[in-house]
Structure formats: C-alpha cells, structure tokens
C-alpha positions as CSV (number, residue, x, y, z in Angstrom):
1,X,-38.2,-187.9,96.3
2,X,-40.6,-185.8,98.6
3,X,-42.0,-182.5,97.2
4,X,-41.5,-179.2,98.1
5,X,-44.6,-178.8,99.9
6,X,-44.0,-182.1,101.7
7,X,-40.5,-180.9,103.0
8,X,-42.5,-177.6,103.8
9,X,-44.9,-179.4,105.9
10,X,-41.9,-181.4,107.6
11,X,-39.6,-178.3,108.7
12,X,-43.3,-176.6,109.5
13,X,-44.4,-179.0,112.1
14,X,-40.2,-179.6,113.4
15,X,-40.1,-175.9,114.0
16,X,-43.4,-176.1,116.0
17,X,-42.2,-178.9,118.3
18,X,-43.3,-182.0,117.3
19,X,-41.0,-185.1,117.8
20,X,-39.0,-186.1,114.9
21,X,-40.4,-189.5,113.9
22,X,-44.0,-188.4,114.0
23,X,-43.1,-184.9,112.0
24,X,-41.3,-187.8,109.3
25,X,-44.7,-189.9,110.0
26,X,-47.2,-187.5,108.9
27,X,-45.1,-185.3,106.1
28,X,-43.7,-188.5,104.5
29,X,-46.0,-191.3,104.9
30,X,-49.3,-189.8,104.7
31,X,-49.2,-186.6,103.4
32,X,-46.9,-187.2,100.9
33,X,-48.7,-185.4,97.7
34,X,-49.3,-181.9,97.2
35,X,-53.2,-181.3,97.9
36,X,-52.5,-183.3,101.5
37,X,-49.7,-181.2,102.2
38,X,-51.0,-178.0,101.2
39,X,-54.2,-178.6,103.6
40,X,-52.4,-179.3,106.6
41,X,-49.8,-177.0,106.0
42,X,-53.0,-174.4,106.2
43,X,-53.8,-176.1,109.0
44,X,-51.0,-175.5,110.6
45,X,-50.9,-171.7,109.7
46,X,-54.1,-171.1,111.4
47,X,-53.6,-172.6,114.2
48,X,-50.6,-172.0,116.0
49,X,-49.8,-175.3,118.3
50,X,-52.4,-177.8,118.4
51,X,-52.0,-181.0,120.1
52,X,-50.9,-184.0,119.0
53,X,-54.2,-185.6,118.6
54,X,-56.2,-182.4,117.0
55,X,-52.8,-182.9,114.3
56,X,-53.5,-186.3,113.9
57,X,-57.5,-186.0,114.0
58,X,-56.7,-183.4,111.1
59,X,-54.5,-185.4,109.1
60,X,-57.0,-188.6,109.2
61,X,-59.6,-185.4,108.1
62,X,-57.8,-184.7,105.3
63,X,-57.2,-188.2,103.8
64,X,-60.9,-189.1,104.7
65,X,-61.3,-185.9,102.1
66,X,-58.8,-187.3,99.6
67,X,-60.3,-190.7,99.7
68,X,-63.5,-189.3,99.0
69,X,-62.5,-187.0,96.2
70,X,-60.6,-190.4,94.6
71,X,-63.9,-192.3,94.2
72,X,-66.2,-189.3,93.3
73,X,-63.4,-189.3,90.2
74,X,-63.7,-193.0,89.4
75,X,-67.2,-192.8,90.0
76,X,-67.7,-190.2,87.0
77,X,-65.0,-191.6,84.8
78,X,-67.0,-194.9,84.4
79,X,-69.9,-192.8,84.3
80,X,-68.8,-191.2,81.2
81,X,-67.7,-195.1,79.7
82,X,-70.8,-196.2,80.6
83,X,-73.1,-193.6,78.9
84,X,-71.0,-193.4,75.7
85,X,-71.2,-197.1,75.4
86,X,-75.1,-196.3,75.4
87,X,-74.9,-193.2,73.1
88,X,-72.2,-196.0,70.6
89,X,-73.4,-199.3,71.6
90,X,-70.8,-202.1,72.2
C-alpha cells in the first residue's frame, strides 16, 4: 500500500497535467517512500510546470541523493563493527 505522501505526489503531478501512466510511473515505482516523495513533492511546489524531462532529470536527482545517503549509512554501520571489533577483539 502507497503512503500518503506518495498518493500526494500522484494527485500533485495529475492535477498539473502530466499523463497518467508516467504520474503512476514516478509516484509509485520510484518515488515510492516518504523522503523521495517529500523532495519531489517540494519540487513540484516551487516550480509550477516543468517539463517532462526537468521532472524526470529531478526524479533521477533525487534517487541519485537516496542512493548515496544508503551507502554513506552502510558505510558507517560497518565502520562502527569494524572498530569495536578492534576496541573487543574477535
């Protein structure tokens, strides 16, 4: 089941025009959690109609960011396994 801030995002970009499948594209198939649906729903409320592309650029923007964020995390959780198996030995 979507979120609320993913069916946000959906009736957002209907009610600006966008064709159907590609509104259902990008609201439910790739920015289907709440941090990717709150940034492109802000986005969206700043800029009034972009085109197709600049919504699609942004969308590949923002799960570029996601992606990013993702590793940075596993990066520092086995950090943190690492250096306490150095501070407790094996």
């Amino acid at each position: 089941m979507a979120s609320e801030r993913t069916e946000e995002l959906y009736r957002v970009l209907l009610s600006k025009g966008y064709p159907k499948e590609l509104c259902a594209e990008i609201a439910y198939k790739n920015m289907n959690t709440d941090y990717t649906a709150t940034r492109m729903l802000g986005y969206l409320y700043r800029y009034t109609n972009p085109k197709i592309e600049d919504l699609v650029d942004e969308m590949l923007a923002i799960l570029s960011d996601r992606a990013q964020i993702i590793e940075k995390k596993e990066s520092e959780h086995a950090q943190a396994v690492i250096s306490e198996m150095y501070r407790k030995g094996l």
